[in-house]
MMTF fields as JSON, N, C-alpha, C and O atoms, coordinates in Angstrom:
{
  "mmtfVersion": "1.0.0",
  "mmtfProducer": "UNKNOWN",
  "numBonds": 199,
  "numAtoms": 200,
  "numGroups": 50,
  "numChains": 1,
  "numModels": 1,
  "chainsPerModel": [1],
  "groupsPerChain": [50],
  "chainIdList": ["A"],
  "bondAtomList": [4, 2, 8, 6, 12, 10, 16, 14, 20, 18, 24, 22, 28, 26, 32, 30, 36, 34, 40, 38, 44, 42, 48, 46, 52, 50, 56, 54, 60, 58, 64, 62, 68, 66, 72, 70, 76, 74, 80, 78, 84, 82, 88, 86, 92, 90, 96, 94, 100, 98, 104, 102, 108, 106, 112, 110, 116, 114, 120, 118, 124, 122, 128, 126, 132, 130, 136, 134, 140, 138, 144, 142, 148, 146, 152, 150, 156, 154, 160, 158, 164, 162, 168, 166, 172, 170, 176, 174, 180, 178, 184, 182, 188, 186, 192, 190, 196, 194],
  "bondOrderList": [1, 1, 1, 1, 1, 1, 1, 1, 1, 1, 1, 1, 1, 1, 1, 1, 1, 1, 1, 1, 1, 1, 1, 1, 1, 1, 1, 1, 1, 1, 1, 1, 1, 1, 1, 1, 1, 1, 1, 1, 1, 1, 1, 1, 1, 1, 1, 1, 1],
  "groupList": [{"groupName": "UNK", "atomNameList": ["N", "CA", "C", "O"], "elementList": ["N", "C", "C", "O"], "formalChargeList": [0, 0, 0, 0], "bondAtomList": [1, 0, 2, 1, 3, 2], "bondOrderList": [1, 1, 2], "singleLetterCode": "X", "chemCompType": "L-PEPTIDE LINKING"}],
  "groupTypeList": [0, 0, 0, 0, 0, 0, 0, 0, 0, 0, 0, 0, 0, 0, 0, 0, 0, 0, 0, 0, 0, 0, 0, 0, 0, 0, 0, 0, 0, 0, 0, 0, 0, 0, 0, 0, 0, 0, 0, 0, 0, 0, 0, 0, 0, 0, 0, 0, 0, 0],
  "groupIdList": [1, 2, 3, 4, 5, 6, 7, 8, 9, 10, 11, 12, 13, 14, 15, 16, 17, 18, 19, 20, 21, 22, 23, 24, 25, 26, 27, 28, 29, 30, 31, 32, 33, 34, 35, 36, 37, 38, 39, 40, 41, 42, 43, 44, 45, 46, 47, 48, 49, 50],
  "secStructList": [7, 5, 6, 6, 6, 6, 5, 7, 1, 7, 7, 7, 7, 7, 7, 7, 6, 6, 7, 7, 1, 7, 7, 6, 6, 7, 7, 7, 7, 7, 7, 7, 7, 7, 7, 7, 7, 7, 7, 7, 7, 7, 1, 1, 2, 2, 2, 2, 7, 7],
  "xCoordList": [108.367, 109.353, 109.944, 109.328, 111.506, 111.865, 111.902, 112.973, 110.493, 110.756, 111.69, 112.006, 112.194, 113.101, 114.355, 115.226, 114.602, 116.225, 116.224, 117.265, 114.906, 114.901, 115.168, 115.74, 114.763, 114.791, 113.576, 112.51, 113.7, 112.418, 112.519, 112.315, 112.836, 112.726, 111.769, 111.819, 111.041, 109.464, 110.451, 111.56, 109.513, 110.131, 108.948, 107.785, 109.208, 108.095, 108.73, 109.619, 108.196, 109.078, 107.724, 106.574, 108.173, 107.212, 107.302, 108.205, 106.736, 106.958, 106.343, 105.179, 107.789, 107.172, 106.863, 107.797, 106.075, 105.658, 105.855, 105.081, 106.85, 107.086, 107.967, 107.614, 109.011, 109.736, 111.099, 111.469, 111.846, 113.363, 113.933, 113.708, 114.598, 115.484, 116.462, 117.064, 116.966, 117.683, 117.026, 116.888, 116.685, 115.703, 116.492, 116.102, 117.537, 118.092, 118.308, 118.927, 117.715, 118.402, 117.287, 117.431, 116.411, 116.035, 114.426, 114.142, 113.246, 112.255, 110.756, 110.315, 110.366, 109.224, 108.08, 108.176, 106.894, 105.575, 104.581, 103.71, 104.482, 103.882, 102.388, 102.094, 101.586, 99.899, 99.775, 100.217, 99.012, 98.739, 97.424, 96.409, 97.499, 96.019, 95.374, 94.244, 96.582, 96.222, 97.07, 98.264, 96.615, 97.654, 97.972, 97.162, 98.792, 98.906, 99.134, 98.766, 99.663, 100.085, 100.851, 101.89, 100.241, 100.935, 102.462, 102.995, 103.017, 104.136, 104.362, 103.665, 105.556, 105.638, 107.132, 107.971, 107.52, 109.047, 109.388, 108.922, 110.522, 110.582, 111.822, 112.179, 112.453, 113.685, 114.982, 116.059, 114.799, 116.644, 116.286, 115.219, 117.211, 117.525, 117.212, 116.436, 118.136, 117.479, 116.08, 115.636, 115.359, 113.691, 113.368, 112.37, 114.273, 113.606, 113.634, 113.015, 114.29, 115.02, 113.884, 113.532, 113.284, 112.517, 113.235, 112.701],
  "yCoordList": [113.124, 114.072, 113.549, 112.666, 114.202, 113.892, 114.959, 115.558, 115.537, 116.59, 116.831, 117.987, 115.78, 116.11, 116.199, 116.79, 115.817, 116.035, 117.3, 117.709, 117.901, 118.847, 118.424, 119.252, 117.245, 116.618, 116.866, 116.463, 117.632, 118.012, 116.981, 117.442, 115.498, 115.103, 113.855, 113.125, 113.642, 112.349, 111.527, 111.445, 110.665, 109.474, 107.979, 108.338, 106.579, 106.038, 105.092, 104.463, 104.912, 103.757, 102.603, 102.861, 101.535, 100.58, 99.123, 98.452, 98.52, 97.82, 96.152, 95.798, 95.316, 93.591, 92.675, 91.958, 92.62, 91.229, 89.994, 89.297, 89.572, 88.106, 87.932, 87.163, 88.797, 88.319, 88.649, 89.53, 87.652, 87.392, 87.49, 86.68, 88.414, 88.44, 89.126, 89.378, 89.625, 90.699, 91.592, 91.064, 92.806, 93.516, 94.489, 95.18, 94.914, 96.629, 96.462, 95.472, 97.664, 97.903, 97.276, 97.483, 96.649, 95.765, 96.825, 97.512, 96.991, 97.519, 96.85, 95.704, 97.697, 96.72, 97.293, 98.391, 96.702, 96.859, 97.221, 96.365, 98.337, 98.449, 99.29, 100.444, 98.005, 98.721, 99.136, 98.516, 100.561, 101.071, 100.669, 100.749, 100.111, 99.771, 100.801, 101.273, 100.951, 102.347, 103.072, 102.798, 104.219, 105.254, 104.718, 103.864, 104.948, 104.381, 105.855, 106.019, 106.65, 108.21, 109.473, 109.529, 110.101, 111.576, 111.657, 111.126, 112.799, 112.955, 113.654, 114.658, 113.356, 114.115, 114.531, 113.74, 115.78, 116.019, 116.236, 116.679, 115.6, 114.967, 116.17, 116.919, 116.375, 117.119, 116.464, 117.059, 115.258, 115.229, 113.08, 112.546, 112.555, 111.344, 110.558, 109.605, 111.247, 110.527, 110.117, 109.148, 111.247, 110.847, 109.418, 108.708, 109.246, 108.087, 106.752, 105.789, 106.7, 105.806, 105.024, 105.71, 103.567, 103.152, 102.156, 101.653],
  "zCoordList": [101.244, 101.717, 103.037, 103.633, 103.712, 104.789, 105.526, 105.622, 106.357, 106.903, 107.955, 108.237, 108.603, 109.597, 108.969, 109.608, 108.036, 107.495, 106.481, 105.965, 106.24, 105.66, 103.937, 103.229, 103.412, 102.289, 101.677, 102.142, 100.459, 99.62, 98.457, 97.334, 98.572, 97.625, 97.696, 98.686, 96.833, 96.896, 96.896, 96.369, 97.928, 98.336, 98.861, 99.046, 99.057, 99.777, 100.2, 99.626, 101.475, 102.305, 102.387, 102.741, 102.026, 101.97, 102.802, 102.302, 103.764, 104.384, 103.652, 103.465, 103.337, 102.899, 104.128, 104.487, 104.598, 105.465, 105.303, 104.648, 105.84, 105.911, 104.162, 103.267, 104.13, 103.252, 103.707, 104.483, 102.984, 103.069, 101.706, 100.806, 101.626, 100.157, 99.986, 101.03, 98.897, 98.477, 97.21, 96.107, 97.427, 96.275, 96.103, 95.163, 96.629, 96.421, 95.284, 94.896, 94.233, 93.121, 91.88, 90.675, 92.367, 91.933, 91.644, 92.625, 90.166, 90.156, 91.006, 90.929, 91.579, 92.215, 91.739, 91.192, 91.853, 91.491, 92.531, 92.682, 93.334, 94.62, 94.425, 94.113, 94.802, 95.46, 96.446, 97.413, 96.627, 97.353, 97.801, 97.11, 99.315, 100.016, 100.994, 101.123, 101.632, 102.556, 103.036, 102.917, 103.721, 104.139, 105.523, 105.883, 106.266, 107.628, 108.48, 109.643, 107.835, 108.672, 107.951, 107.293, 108.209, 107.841, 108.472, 109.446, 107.205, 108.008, 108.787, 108.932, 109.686, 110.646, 110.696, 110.267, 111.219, 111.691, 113.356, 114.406, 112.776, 114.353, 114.854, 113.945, 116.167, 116.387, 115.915, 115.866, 115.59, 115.171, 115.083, 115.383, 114.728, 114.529, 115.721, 115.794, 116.929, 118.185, 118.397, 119.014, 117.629, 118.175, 117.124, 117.25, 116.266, 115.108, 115.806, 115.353, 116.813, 117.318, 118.407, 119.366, 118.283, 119.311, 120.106, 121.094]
}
């Protein structure tokens, strides 16, 4: 979910290490090893921002 945008729709953001490509659009095959963090909602876009 995107609780700060108020998006009730499943979703997963997945991070590749040390790759270079082009995948949009493209089906991937993703294992799950671990959780890294709960979600959280933030006040607005600004806070996404590091």
């Amino acid at each position: 979910m995107n609780p700060t945008f108020d998006d009730n729709q499943l979703s997963i953001e997945v991070h590749i290490l040390d790759f270079k490509g082009d995948i949009y659009g493209k089906t991937l095959e993703i294992l799950f090893i671990e959780k890294l963090r709960d979600e959280k909602k933030f006040n607005g876009p600004a806070e996404l921002i590091v």
